[in-house]
VONU-715303 format. One record per residue: x, y, z of N, C-alpha, C in turn. Coordinates in steps of 0.1 Angstrom, whole numbers, plus 5000, padded with zeros to 4 digits. Layout:
<nodes>
XYZXYZXYZ/...
</nodes>
This chain:
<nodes>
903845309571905045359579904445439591/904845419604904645469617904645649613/903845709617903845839619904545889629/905046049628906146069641907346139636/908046179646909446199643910446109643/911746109635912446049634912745899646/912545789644912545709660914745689650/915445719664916945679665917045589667/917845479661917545369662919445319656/919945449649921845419646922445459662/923645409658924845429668924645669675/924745679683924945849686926045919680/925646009676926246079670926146049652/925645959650925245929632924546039626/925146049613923946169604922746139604/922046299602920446219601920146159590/921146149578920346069566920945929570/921645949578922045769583920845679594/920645789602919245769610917745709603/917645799595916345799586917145669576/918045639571918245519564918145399573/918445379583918445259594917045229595/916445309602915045339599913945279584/914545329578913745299561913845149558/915345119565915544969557914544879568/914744879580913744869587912144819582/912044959578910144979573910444859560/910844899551911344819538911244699541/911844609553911844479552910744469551/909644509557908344459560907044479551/907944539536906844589526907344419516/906244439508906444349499906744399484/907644309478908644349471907844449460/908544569452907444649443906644729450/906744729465905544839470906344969468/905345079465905945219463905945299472/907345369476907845439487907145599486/906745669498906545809499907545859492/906745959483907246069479908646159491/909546209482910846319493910146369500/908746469497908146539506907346469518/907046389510905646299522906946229535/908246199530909046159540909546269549/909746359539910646459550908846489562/907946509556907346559568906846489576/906946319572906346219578907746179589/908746199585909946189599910346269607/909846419597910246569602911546549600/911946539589913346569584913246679574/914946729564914946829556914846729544/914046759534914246719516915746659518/916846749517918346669514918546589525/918046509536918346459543917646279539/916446319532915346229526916246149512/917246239501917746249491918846159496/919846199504920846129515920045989514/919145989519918745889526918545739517/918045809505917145689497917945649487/919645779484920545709476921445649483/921345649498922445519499921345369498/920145379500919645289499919345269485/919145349471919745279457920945219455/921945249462923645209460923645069467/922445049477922644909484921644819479/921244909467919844809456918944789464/918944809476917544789482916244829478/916244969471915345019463915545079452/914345079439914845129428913945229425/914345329412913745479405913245409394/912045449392911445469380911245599375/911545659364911945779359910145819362/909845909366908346009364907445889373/908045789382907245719386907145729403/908545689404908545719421909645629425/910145579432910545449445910145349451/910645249445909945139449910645009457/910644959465910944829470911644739459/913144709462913744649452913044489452/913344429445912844259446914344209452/913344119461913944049469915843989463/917043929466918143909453918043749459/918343679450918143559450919743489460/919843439469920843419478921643259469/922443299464923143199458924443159465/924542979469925942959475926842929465/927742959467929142899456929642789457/929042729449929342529450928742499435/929842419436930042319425928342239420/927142329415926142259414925442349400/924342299395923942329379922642449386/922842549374921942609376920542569378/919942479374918742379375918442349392/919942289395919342259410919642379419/920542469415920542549422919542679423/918642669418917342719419916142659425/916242499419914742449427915142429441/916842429445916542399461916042549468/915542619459915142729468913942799466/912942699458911742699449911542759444/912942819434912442889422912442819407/911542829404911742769389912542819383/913442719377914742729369914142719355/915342789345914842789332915842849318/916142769310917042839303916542859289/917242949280917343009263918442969257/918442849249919542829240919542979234/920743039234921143179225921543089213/922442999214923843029203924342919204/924942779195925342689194926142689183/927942659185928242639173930442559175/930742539169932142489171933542639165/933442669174934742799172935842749177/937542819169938442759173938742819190/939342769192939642769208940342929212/940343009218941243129217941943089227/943043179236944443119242943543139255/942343159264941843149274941443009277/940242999263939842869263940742769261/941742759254942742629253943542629266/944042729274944742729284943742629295/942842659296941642599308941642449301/941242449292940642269284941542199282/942542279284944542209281943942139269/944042189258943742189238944542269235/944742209223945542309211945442379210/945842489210945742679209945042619188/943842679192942842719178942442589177/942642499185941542339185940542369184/939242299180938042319178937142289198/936642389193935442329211934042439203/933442319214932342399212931742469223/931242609219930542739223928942729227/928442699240927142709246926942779250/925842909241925443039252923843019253/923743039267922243009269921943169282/920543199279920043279287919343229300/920343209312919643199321918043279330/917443169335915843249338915443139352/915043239361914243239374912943279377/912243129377910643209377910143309362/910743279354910343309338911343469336/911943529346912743609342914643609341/914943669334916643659332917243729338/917843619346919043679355920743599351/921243549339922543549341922643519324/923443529315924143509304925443359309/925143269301926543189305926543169295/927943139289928743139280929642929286/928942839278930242699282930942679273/932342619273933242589264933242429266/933242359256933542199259934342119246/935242059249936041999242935141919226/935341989219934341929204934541759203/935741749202936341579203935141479209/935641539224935341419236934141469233/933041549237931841599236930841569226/931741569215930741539202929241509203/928541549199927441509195926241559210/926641659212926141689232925441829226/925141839218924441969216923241899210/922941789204922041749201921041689210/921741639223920841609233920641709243/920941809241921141919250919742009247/918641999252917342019252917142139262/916342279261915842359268915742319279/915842369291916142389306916642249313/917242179304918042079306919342089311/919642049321920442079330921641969325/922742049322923942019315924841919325/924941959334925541839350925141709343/923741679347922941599348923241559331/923141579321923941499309925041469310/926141569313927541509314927541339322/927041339336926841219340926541119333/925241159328924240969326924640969312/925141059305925741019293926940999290/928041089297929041059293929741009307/929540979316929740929332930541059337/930441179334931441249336931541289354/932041289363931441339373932941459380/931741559384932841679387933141689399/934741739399934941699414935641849421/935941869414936242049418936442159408/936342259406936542329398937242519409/937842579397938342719403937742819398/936742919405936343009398936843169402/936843269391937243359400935843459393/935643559400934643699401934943839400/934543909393934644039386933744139385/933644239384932744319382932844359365/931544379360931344389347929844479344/930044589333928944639331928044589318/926944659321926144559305926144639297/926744589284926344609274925344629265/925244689253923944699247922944569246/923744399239923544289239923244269252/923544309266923544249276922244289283/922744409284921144509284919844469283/920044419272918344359261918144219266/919344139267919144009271918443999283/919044129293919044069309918144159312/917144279307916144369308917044449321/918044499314918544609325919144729318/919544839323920044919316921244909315/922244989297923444969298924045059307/925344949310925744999321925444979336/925044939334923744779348925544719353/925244739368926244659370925744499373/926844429365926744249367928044159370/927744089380928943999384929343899371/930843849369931143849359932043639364/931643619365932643479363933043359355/934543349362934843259350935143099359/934843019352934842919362935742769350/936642719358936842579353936742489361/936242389354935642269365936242089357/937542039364937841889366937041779370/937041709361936741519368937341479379/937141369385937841319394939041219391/939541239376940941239373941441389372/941041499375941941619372941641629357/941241599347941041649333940041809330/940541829327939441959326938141899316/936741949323935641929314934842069310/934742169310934342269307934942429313/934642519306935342659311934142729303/933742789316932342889314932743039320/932143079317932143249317930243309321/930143339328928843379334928243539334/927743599329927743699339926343709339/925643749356924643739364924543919366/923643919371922644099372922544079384/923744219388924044239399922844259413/921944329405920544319412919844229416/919944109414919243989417919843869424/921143939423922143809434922943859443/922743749452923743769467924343619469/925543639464926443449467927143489478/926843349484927743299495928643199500/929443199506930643139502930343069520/931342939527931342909537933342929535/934242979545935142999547935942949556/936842899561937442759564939242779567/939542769574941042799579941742709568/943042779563943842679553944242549562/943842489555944442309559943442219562/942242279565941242239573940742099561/940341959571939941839562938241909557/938341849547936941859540936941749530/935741629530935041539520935241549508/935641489501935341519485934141429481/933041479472931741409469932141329453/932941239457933441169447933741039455/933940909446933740769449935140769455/934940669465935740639471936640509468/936140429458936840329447938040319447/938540179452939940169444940140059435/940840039427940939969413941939869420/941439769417942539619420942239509409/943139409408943039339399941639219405/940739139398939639069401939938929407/939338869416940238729421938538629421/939238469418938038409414936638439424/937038449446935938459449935038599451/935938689439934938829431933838789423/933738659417932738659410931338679416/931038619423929138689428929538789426/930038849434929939029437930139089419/930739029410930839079396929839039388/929038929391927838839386926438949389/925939009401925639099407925539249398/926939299398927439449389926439369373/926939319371926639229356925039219354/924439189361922839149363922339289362/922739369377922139489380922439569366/923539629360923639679344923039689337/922839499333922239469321920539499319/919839489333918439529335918639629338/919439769337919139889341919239949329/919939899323921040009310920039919298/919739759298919339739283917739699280/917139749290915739689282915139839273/914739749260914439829248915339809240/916739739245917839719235918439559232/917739509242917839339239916239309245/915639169241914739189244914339119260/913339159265913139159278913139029286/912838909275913138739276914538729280/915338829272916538759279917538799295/916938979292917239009311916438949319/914838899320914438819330915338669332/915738649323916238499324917838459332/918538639331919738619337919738529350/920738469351920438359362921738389374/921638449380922538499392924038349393/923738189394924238119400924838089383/924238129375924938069361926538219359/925338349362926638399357927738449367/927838419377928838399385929738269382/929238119378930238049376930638089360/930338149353930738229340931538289345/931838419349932338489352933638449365/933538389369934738299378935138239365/935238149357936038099349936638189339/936138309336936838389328937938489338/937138549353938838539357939938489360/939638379360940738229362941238259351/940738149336941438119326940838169317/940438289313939838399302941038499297/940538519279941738599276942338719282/941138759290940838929293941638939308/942039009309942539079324941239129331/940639089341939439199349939939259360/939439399360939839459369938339529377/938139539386937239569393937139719402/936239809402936039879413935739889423/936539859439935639889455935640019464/934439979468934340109480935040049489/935240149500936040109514935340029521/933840039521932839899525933239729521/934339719508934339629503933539549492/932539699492931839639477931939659464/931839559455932339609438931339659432/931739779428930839879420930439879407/931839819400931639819385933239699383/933239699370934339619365934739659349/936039599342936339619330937039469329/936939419319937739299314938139379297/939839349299940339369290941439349287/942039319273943539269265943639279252/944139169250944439139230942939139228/942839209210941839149201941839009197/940738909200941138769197940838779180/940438899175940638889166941438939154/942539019161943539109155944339139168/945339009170946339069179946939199182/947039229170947639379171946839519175/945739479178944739589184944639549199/944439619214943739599226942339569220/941939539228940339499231939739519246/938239649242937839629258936339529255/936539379266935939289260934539319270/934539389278933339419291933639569299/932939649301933239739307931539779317/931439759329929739759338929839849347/928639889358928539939364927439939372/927739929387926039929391925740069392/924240059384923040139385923540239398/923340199411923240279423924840289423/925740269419926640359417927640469403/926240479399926340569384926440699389/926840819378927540939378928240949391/929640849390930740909403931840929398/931640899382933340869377933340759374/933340609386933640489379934140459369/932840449362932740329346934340449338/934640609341935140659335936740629343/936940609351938540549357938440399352/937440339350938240149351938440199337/937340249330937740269313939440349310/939740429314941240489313941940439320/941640319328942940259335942540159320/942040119321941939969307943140019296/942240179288942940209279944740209284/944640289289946340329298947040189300/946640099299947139959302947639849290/946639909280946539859267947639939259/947940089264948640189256950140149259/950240119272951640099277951740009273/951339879266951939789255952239779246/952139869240952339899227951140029219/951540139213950940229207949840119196/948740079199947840049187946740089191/945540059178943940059179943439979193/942840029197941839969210940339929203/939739819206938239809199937639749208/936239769207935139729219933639759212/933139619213931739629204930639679218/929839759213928339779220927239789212/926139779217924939769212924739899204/924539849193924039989183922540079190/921740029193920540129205920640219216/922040159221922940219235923140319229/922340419231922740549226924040649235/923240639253924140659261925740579260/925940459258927240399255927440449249/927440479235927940519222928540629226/927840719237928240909237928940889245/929040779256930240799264931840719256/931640629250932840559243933340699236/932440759228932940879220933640959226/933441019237933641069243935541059252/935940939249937040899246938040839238/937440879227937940819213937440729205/936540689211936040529203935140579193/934940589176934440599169934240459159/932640419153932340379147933340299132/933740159133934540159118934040079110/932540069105931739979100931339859105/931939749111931639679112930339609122/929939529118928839499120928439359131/927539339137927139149141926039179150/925839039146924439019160924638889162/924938849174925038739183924338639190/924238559187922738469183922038449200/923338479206922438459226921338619223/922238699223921638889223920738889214/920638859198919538889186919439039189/920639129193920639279194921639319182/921539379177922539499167924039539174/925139459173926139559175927039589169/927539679170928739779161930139789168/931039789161932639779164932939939168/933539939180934140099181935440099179/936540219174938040169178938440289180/939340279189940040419189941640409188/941440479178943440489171944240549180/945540429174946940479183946940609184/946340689175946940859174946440889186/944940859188944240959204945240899214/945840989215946740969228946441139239/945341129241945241229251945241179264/944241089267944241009280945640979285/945741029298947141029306946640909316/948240879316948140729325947640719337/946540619344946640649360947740619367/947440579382948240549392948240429389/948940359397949840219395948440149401/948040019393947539919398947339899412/946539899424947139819440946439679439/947239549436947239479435947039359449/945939269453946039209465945939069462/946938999471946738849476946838789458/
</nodes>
């Protein structure tokens, strides 16, 4: 630090511990983080100020965390606060876009009934079952936030098992259950730490920590989680961008609309069909039979089943005009009285946007409005990902069994009972030509 008297550098007429603070923060930028500050005396004589002016000085700069006390130690340069924006993104990426190593501590995994916060957000039965994810968030190997996630036990099932250390929860909801988020409301609080909090987040009790609660929708509006956060107030600075009411803004959600499939859809569904089957099944059929798919065979397949096939196909497009994914679905040919989803695809390069999760709830919703019955749809017993996303809307396992002499793959019957009636209807069909 410059030797000398006090250099003025606030507005005239400012106190001198406001002077010598403007001043300090100054010097402070340019130390690196942890360096230890002059002693009260070595300041007052090194600016030629009074002790209480020095005292002034360095507790408005503790109040602005800029710097911290070590008891019998001294003053030292607070560490840098990590600049967090407020957007809809996982703690995982929202750290490495700023090259810090992300990192999390399963605390606590278990299924508790829902209390009137949690069921109000998840729209569940007041005391429904959900399950409870608390993990100790970590930056560069230290802890900076406690979150607390709530997720519907039902649809979720089985998501704690693949839910692996610093595995970034976003990124499973998607490729497992197609989940994709499209907005969520959060609100912010001030909160002190607790004894538990204290120990977890190496701060003292009574440490002030930002406190949020956040719920976050699909791009049907369904609620998929309600988390509770609280972050150490010392280590974060979020930022928000702010925007006049009314103002247009993008949604980072597909731009897809659902129409019914017409025969000269088939390339374009032959295509979704190919791209799928070699993305999603090798390891689960064998690799003889995705090299062999034949582009010109299954387009005239697939044209004849939208013509004169039992199934209704319904298709996904962008506003480009291209089809993303598809569903073919109706009667069980083997039990009238059940729906049947007889195909449900997606292309690879347009996975985690929602898709495959709208054509599937328009299918169901289509199936439902004919009558309250079972829905069934066979998949490959290896498709592990299938399996968690079917579940994930009702479709559970009812023994049944086959392997299919083209596939020589394992598949299993899913069905989901008249009862699950949570899925709400979509919008009306837009039907062309």
């Amino acid at each position: 630090m410059p030797q000398g008297p006090l250099r003025v550098t606030s507005p005239v007429g400012s106190p001198k511990y406001q002077q010598l603070h403007d001043v300090l923060v100054s010097d402070i930028q340019r130390l690196p983080e942890g360096s230890a500050l002059p002693t009260e005396r070595e300041l007052a004589e090194h600016y030629d100020v009074s002790r209480s002016t020095v005292r002034q000085a360095l507790s408005q700069l503790l109040r602005e965390q800029r710097v911290t006390r070590r008891q019998g130690r001294g003053t030292f340069v607070a560490r840098h606060k990590i600049v967090q924006s407020l957007e809809l993104t996982s703690h995982t990426e929202g750290m490495r876009s700023q090259g810090i190593v992300p990192g999390s501590k399963l605390l606590d995994v278990r299924r508790v009934p829902a209390a009137d916060d949690v069921s109000a957000a998840l729209r569940v039965a007041p005391d429904a079952e959900v399950l409870r994810l608390e993990r100790l968030r970590l930056a560069d190997g230290d802890p900076i936030a406690i979150e607390t996630v709530y997720l519907d036990a039902l649809r979720f099932d089985g998501i704690t098992a693949a839910l692996v250390q610093d595995q970034s929860l976003y990124r499973l909801l998607s490729s497992v259950y197609d989940v994709t988020l499209a907005s969520a409301e959060e609100t912010i609080e001030v909160s002190l730490a607790g004894e538990r909090e204290a120990t977890l987040l190496n701060v003292w009790v009574g440490a002030p920590l930002l406190m949020f609660s956040r719920c976050s929708v699909d791009v049907g509006g369904v609620p998929i989680e309600y988390v509770c956060s609280l972050y150490r107030g010392d280590r974060f600075q979020f930022k928000t961008r702010l925007e006049p009411p009314g103002s247009l803004r993008r949604e980072a959600v597909s731009d897809a609309r659902l129409r019914t499939a017409r025969r000269d859809d088939a390339g374009s569904l032959a295509r979704v069909f190919i791209d799928a089957w070699r993305g999603s099944y090798r390891g689960v059929v064998d690799e003889s039979i995705l090299d062999a798919l034949d582009t010109n065979a299954v387009t005239e397949w697939l044209g004849r089943l939208v013509v004169t096939g039992p199934q209704r196909t319904v298709l996904a497009e962008n506003s480009r005009g291209e089809v993303e994914g598809f569903v073919r679905f109706g009667d069980d040919v083997d039990d009238p009285r059940s729906g049947h989803i007889a195909a449900l695809y997606v292309s690879p390069q347009s996975a985690g946007k929602g898709i495959g999760t709208r054509l599937l709830r328009y299918a169901i919703s289509e199936l439902v409005s004919a009558g309250t019955r079972p829905i069934t749809l066979w998949v490959f017993e290896k498709n592990d990902a299938a399996r968690a996303f079917y579940s994930g809307l009702g479709f559970e396992p009812d023994g049944s069994r086959r392997v299919e002499q083209e596939y020589q793959a394992d598949e299993i019957r899913l069905v989901r009972s008249a009862a699950y009636d949570d899925v709400s209807r979509t919008s009306a069909l837009a039907t062309r030509g």
